[in-house]
Chimera marker file (.cmm) of the C-alpha trace (Angstrom):
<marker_set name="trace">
<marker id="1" x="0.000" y="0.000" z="0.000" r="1" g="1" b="0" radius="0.5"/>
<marker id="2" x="0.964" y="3.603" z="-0.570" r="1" g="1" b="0" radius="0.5"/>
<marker id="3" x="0.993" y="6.503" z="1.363" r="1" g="1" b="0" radius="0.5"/>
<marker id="4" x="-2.742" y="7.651" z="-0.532" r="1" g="1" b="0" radius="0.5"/>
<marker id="5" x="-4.049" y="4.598" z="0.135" r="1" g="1" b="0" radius="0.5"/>
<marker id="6" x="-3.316" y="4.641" z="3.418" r="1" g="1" b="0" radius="0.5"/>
<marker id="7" x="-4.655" y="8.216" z="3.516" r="1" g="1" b="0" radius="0.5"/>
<marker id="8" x="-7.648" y="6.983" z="1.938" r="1" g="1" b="0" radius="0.5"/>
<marker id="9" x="-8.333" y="4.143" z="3.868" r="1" g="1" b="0" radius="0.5"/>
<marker id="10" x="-7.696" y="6.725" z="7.048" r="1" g="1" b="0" radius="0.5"/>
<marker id="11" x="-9.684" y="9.811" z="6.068" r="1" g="1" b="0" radius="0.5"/>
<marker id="12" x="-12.641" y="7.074" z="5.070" r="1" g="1" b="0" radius="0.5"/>
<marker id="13" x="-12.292" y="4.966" z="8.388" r="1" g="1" b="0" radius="0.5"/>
<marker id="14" x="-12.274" y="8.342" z="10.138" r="1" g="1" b="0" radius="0.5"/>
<marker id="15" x="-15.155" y="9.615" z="8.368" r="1" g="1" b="0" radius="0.5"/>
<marker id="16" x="-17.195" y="6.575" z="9.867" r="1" g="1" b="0" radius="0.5"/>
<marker id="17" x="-16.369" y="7.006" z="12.947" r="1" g="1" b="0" radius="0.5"/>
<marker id="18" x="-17.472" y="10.960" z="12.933" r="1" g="1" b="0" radius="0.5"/>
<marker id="19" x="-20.930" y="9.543" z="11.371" r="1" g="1" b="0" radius="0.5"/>
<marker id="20" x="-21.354" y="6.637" z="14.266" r="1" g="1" b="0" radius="0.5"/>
<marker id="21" x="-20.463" y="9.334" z="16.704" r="1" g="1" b="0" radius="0.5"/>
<marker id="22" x="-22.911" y="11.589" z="15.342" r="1" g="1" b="0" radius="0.5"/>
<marker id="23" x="-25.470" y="8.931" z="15.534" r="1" g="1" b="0" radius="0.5"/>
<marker id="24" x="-24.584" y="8.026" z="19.215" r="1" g="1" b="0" radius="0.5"/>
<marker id="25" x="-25.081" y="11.539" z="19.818" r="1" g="1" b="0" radius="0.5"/>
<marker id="26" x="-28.892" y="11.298" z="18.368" r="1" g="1" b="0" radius="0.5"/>
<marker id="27" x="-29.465" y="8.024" z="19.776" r="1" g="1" b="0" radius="0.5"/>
<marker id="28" x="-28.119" y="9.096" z="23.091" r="1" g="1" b="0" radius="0.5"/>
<marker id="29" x="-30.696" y="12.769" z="23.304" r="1" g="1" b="0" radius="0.5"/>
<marker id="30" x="-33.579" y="10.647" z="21.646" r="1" g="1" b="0" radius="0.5"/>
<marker id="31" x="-33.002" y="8.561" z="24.892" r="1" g="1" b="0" radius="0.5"/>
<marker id="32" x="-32.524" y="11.380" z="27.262" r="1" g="1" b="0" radius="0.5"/>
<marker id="33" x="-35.821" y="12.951" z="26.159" r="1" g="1" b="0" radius="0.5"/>
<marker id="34" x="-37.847" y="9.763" z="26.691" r="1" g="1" b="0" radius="0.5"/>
<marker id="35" x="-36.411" y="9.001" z="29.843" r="1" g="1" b="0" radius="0.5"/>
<marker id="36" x="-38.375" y="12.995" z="30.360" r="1" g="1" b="0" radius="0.5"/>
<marker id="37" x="-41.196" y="11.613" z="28.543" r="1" g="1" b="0" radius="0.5"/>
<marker id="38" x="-41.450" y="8.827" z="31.738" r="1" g="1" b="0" radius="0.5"/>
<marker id="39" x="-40.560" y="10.956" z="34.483" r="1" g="1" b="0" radius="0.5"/>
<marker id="40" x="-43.309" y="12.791" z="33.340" r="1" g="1" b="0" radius="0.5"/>
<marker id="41" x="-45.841" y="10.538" z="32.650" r="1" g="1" b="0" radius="0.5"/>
<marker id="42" x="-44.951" y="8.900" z="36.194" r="1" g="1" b="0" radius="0.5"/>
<marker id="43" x="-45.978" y="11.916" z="37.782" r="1" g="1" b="0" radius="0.5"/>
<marker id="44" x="-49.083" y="11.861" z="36.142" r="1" g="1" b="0" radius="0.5"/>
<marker id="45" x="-49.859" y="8.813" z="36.396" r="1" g="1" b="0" radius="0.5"/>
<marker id="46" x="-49.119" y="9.484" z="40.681" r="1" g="1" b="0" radius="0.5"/>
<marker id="47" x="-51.538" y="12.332" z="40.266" r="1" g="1" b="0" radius="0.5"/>
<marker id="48" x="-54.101" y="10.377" z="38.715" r="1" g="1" b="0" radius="0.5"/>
<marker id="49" x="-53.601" y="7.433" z="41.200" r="1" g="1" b="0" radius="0.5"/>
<marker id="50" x="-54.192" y="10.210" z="44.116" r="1" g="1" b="0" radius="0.5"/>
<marker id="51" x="-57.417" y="11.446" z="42.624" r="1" g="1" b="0" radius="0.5"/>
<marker id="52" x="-58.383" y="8.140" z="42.025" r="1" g="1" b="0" radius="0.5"/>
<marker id="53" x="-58.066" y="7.555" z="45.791" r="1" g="1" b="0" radius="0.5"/>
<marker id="54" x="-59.807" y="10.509" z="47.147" r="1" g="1" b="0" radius="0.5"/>
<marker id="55" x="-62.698" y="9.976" z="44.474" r="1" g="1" b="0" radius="0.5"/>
<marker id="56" x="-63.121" y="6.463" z="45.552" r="1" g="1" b="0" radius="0.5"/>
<marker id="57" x="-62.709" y="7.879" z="49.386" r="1" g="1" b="0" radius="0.5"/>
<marker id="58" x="-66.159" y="9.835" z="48.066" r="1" g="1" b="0" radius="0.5"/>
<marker id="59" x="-67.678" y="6.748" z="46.843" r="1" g="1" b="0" radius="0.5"/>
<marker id="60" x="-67.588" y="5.194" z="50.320" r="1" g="1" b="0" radius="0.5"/>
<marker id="61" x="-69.139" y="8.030" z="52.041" r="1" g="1" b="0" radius="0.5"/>
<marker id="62" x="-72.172" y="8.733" z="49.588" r="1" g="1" b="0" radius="0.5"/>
<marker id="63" x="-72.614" y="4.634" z="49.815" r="1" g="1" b="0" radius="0.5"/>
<marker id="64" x="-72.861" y="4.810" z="53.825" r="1" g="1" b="0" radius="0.5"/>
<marker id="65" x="-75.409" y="8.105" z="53.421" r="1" g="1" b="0" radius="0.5"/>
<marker id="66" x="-77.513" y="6.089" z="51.181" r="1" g="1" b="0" radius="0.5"/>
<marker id="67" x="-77.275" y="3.375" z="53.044" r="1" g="1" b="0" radius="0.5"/>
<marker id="68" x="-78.101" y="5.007" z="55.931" r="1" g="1" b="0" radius="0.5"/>
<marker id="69" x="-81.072" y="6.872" z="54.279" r="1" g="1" b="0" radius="0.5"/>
<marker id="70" x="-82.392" y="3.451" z="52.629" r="1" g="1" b="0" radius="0.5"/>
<marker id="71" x="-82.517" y="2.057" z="56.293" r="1" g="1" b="0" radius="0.5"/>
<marker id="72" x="-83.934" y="5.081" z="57.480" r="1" g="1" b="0" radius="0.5"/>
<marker id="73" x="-86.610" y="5.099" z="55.134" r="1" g="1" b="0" radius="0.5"/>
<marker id="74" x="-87.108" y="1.012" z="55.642" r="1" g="1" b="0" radius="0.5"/>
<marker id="75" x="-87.640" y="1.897" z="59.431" r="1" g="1" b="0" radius="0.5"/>
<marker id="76" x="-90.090" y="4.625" z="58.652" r="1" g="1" b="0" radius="0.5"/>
<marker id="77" x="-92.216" y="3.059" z="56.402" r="1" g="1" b="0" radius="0.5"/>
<marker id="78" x="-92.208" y="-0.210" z="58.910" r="1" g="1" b="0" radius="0.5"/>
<marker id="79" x="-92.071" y="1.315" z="61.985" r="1" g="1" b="0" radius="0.5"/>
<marker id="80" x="-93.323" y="5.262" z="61.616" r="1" g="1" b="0" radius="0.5"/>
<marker id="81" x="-93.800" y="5.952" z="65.721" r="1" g="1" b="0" radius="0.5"/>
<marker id="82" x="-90.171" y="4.828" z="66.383" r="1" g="1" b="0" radius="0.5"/>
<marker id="83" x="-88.556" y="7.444" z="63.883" r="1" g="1" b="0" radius="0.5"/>
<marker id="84" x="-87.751" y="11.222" z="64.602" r="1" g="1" b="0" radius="0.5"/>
<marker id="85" x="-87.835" y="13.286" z="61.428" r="1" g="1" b="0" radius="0.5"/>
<link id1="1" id2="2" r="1" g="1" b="0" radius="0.2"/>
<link id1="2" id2="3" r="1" g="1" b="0" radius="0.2"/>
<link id1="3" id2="4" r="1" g="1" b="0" radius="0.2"/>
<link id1="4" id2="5" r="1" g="1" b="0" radius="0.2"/>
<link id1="5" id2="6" r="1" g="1" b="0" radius="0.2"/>
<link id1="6" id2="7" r="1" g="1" b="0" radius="0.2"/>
<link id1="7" id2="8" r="1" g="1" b="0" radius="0.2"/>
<link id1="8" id2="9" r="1" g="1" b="0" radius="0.2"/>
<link id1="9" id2="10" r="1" g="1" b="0" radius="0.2"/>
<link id1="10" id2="11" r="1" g="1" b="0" radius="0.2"/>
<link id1="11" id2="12" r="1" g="1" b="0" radius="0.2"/>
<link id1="12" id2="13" r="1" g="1" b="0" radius="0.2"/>
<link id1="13" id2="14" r="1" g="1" b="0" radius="0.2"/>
<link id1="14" id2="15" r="1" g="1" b="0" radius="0.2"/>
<link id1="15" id2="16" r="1" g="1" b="0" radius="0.2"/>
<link id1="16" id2="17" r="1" g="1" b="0" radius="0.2"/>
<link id1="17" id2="18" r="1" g="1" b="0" radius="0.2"/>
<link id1="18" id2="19" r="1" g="1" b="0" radius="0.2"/>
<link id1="19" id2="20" r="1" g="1" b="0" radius="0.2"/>
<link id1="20" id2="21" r="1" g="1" b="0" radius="0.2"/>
<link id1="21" id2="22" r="1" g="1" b="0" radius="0.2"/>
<link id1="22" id2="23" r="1" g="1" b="0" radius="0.2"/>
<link id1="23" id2="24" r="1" g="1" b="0" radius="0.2"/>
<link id1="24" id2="25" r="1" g="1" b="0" radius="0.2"/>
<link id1="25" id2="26" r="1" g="1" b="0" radius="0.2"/>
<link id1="26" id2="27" r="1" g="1" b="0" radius="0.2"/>
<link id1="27" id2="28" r="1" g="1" b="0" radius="0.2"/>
<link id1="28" id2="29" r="1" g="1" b="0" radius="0.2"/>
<link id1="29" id2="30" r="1" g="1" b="0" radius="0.2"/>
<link id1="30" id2="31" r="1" g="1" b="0" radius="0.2"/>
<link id1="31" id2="32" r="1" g="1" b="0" radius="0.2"/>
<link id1="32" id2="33" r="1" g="1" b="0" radius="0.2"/>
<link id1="33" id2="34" r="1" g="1" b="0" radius="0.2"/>
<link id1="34" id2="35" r="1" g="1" b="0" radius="0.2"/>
<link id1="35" id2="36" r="1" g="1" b="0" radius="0.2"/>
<link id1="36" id2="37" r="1" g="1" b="0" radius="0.2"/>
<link id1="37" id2="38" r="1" g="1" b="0" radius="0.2"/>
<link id1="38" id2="39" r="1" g="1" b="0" radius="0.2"/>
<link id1="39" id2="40" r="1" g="1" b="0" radius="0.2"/>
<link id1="40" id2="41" r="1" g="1" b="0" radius="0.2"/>
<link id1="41" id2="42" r="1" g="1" b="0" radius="0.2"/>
<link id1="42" id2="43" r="1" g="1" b="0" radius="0.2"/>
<link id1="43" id2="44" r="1" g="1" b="0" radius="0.2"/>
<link id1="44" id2="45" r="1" g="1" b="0" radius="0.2"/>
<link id1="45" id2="46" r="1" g="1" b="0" radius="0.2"/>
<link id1="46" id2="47" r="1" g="1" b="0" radius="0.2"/>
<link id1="47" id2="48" r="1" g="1" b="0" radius="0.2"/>
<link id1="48" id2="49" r="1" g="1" b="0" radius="0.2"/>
<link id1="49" id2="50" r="1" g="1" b="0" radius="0.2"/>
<link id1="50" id2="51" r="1" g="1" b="0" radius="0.2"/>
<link id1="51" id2="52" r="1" g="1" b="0" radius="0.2"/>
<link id1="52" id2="53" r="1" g="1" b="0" radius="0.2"/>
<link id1="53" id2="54" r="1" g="1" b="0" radius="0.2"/>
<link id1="54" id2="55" r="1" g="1" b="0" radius="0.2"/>
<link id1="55" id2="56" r="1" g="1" b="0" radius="0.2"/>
<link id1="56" id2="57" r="1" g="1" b="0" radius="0.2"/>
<link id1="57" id2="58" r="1" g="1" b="0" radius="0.2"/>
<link id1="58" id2="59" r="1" g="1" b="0" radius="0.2"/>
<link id1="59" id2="60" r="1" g="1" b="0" radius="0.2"/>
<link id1="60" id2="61" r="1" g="1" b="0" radius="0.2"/>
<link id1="61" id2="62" r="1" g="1" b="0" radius="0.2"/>
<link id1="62" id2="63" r="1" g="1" b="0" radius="0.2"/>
<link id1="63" id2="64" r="1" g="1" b="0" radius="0.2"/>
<link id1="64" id2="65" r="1" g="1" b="0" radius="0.2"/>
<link id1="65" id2="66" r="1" g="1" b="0" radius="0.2"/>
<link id1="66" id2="67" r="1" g="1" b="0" radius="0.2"/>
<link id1="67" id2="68" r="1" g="1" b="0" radius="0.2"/>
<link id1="68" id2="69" r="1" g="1" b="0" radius="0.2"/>
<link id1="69" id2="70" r="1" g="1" b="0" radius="0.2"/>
<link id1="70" id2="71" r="1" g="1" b="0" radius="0.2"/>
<link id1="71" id2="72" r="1" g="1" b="0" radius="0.2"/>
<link id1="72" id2="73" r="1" g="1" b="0" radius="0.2"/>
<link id1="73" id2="74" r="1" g="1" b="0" radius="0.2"/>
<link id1="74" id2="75" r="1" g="1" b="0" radius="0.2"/>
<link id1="75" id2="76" r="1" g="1" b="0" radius="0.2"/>
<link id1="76" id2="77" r="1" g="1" b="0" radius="0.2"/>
<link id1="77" id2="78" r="1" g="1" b="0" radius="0.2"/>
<link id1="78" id2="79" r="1" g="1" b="0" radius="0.2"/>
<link id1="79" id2="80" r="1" g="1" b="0" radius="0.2"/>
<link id1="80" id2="81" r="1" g="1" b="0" radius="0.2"/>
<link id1="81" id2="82" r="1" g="1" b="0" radius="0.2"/>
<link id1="82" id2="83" r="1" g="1" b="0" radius="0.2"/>
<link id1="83" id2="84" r="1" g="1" b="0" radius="0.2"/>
<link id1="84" id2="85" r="1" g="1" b="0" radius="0.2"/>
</marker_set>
C-alpha cells in the first residue's frame, strides 16, 4: 500500500467514525428525552392514582349516606312511631 491509500483508507475509516459518533449523539438525546417523557408521565400517572383515591374515598361516604337513608326510610315506612324526622 501507498501513502494515498493509506490516507484513503484513514480519512474514510475516520469519516465513519465521525458519522457513528454523530449517531450516538442522536441516539443518546432521543433517549434522554424519553427518559423525560417517563418521568413525566410517572408523575401523572401518581396524580391520577391520588385522585383516584380521594374519588373512591367519596364513593364510600355517599354509599354509607344512602345506606343510611335506605334504612332510614325502611324503618319509617315499617315502623313510623319509632322514627324522629
Amino acid at each position: 500500500m501507498n501513502k494515498f491509500e493509506i490516507k484513503y483508507l484513514l480519512e474514510t475509516t475516520m469519516s465513519a467514525v465521525d458519522r457513528l459518533t454523530d449517531t450516538n449523539g442522536k441516539i443518546t438525546l432521543h433517549n434522554e428525552n424519553l427518559w423525560n417523557e417517563i418521568k413525566e408521565k410517572d408523575v401523572k400517572i401518581g396524580n391520577l392514582f391520588s385522585k383516584l383515591k380521594d374519588q373512591n374515598e367519596e364513593i364510600y361516604k355517599l354509599k354509607n349516606i344512602i345506606k343510611s337513608q335506605q334504612e332510614k326510610n325502611l324503618a319509617e315506612y315499617h315502623f313510623p312511631e319509632m322514627v324522629d324526622n
